[in-house]
Backbone as a ProteinNet text record, in pm:
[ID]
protein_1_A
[PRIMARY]
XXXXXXXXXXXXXXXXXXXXXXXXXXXXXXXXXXXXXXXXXXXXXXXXXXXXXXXXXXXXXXXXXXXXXXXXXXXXXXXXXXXXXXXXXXXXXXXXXX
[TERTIARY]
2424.4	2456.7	2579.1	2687.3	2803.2	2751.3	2857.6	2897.3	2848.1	2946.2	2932.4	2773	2710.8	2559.8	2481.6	2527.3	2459.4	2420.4	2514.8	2544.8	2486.6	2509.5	2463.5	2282.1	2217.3	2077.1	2035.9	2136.2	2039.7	2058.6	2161.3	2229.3	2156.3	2076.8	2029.4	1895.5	1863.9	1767.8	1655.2	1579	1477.2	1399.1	1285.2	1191.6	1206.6	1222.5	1274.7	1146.5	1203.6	1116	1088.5	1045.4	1023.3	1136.3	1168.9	1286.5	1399.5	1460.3	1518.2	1530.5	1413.9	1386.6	1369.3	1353.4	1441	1570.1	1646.5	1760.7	1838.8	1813.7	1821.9	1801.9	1698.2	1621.5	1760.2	1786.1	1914.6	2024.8	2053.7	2210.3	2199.3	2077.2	2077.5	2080	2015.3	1988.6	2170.3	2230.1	2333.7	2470.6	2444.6	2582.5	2637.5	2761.5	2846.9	2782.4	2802.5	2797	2847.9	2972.9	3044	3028.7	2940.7	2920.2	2764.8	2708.2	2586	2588.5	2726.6	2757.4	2759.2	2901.2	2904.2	2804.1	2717.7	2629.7	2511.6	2490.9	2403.2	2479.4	2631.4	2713.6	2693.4	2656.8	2593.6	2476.2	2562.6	2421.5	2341.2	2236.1	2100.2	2053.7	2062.5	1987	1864.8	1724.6	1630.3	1626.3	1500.8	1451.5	1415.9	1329	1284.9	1394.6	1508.9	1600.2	1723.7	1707.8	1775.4	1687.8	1623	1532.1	1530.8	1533.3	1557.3	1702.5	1796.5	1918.2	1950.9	1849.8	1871	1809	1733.9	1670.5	1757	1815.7	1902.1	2022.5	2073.1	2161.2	2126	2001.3	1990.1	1932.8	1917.3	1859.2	2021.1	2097.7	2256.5	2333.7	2318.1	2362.9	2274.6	2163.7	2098.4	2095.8	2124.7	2161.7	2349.3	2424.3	2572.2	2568.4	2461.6	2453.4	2416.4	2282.4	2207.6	2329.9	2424.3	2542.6	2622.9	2673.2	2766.3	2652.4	2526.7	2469.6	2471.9	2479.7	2442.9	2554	2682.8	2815.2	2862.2	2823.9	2841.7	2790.6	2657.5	2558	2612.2	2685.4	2744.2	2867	2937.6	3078.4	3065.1	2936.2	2896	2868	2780.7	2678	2829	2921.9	3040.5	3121.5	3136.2	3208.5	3147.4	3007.6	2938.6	2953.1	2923	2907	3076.8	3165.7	3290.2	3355.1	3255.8	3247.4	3183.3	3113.3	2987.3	3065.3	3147.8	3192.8	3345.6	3411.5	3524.9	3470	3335.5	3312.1	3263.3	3234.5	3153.8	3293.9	3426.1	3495.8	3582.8	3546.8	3655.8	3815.1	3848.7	3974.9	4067	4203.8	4236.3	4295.6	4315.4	4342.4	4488.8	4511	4651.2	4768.2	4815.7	4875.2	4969.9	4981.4	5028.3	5165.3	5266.3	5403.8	5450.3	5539.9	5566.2	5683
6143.8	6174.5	6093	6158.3	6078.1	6119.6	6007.5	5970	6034.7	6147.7	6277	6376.6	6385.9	6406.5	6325.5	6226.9	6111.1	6135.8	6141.2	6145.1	6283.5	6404.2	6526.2	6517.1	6417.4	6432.5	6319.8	6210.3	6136.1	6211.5	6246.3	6322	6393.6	6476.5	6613.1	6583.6	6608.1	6611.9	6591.1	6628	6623.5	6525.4	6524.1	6394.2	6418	6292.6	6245.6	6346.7	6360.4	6461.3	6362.7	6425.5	6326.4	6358.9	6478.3	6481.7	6398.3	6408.4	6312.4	6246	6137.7	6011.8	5978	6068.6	6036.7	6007.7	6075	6118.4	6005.5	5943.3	5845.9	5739	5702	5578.7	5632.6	5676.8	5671.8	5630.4	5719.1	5638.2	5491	5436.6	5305.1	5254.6	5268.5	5149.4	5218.4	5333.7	5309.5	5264.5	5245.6	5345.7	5174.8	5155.7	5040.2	4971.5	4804	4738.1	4764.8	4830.1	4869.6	4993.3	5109.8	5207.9	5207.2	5069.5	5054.5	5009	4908.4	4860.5	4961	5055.9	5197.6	5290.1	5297.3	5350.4	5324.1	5169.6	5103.9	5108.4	5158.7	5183.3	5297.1	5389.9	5518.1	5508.7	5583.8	5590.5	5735.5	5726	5804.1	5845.1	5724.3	5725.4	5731.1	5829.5	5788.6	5623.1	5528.8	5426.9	5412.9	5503.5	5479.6	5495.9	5578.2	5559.6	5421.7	5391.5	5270.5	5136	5122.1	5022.9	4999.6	5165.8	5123.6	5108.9	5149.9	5109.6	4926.5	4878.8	4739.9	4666.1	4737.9	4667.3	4682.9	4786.4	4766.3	4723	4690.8	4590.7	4442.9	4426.1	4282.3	4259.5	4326.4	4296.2	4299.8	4392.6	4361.6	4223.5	4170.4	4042.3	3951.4	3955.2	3863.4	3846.7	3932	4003.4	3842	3947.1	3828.2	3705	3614.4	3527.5	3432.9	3500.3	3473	3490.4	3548.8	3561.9	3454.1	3400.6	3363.2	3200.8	3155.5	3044	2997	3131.5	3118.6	3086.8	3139.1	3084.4	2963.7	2914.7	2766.6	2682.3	2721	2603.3	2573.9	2715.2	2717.7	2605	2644	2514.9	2428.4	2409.5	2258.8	2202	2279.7	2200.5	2232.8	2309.4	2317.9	2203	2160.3	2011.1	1901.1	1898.5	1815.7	1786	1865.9	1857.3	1807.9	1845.2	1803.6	1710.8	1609	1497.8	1370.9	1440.2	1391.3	1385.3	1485.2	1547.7	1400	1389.8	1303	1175.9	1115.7	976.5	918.2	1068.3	991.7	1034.7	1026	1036.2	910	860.8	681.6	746.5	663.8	614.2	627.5	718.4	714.2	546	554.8	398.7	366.7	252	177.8	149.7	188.4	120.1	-50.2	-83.5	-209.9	-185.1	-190.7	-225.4	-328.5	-319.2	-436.8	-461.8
-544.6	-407.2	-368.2	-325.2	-217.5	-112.4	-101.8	53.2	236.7	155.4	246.1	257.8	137.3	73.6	176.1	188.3	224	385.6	459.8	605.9	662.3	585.7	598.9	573.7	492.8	542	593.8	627.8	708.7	861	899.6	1009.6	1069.3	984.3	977.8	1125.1	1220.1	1354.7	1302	1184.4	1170.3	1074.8	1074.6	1001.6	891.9	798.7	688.8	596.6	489.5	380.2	258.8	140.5	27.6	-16.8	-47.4	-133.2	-86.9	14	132.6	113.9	85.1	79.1	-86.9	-154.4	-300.6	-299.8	-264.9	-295.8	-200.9	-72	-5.1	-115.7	-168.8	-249.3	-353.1	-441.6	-528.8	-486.4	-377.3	-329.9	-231.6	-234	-197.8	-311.6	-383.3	-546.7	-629.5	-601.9	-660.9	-590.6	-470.8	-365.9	-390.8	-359.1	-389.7	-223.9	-195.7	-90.1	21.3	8.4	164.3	191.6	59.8	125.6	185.9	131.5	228.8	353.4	380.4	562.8	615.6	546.9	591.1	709.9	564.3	646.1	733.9	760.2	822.1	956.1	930	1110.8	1127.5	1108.8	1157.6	1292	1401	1510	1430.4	1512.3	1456.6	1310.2	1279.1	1100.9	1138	1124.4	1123.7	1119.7	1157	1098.5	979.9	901.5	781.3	681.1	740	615.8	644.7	808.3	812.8	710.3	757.2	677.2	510.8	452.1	321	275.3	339.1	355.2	345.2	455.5	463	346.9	290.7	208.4	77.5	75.8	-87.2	-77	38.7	99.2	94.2	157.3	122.3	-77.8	-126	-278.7	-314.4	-303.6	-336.6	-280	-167.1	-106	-220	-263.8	-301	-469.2	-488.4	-661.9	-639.4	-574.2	-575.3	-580.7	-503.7	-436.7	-583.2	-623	-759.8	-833.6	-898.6	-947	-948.8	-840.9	-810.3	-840.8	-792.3	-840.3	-979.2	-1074.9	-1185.1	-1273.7	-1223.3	-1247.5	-1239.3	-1120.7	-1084.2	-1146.4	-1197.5	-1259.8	-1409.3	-1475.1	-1606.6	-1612	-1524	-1478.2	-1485	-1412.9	-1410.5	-1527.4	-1597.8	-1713.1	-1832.2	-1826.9	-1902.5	-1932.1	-1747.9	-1718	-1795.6	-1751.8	-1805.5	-1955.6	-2003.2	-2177.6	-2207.9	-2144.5	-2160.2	-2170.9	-2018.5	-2012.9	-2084	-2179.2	-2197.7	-2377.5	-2437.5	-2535.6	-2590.4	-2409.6	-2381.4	-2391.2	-2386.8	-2412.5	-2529.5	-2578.2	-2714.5	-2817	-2780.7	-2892.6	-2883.6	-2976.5	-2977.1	-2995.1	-2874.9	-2863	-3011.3	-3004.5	-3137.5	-3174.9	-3356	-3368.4	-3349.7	-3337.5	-3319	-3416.6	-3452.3	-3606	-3542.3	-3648	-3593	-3670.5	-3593.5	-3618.6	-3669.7	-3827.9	-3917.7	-3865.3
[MASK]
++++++++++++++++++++++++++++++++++++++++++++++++++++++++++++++++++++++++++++++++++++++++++++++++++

């Protein structure tokens, strides 16, 4: 379902169907993040399809977030071992000038 798919049955006057609400449940679990703001700015979305809207919006905010933690923690423990890599290597040796 796009975009346009999209707007044409939430749009549509009447109470949400199953099929509907399949086909809704897909283009939330696939539709990209800003075409979920998108459509959370729509006046008269049913509720039940606003709601699952918000909800695969917030599992996408929370999916990034987890992302973006899990990146950081790698950097870190990267730095670390780096640091950790930089102390345990002795100092190169000196030669002594005749």
């Amino acid at each position: 379902m796009d975009f346009s798919e999209f707007v044409a049955v939430v749009a549509a006057p009447k109470e949400p169907e199953l099929k509907d609400f399949e086909r809704i449940t897909v283009f939330a679990n696939t539709a990209e993040k800003e075409w979920l703001w998108t459509a959370m700015g729509h006046a008269g979305i049913h509720p039940v399809y606003r709601a699952l809207l918000a909800q695969a919006l917030q599992r996408r905010i929370v999916e990034e977030h987890e992302l973006e933690q899990a990146r950081r923690r790698k950097l870190e423990e990267e730095a670390r071992l780096e640091a950790i890599k930089d102390q345990d290597t002795p100092p190169p040796a000196r030669r002594r000038a005749r």
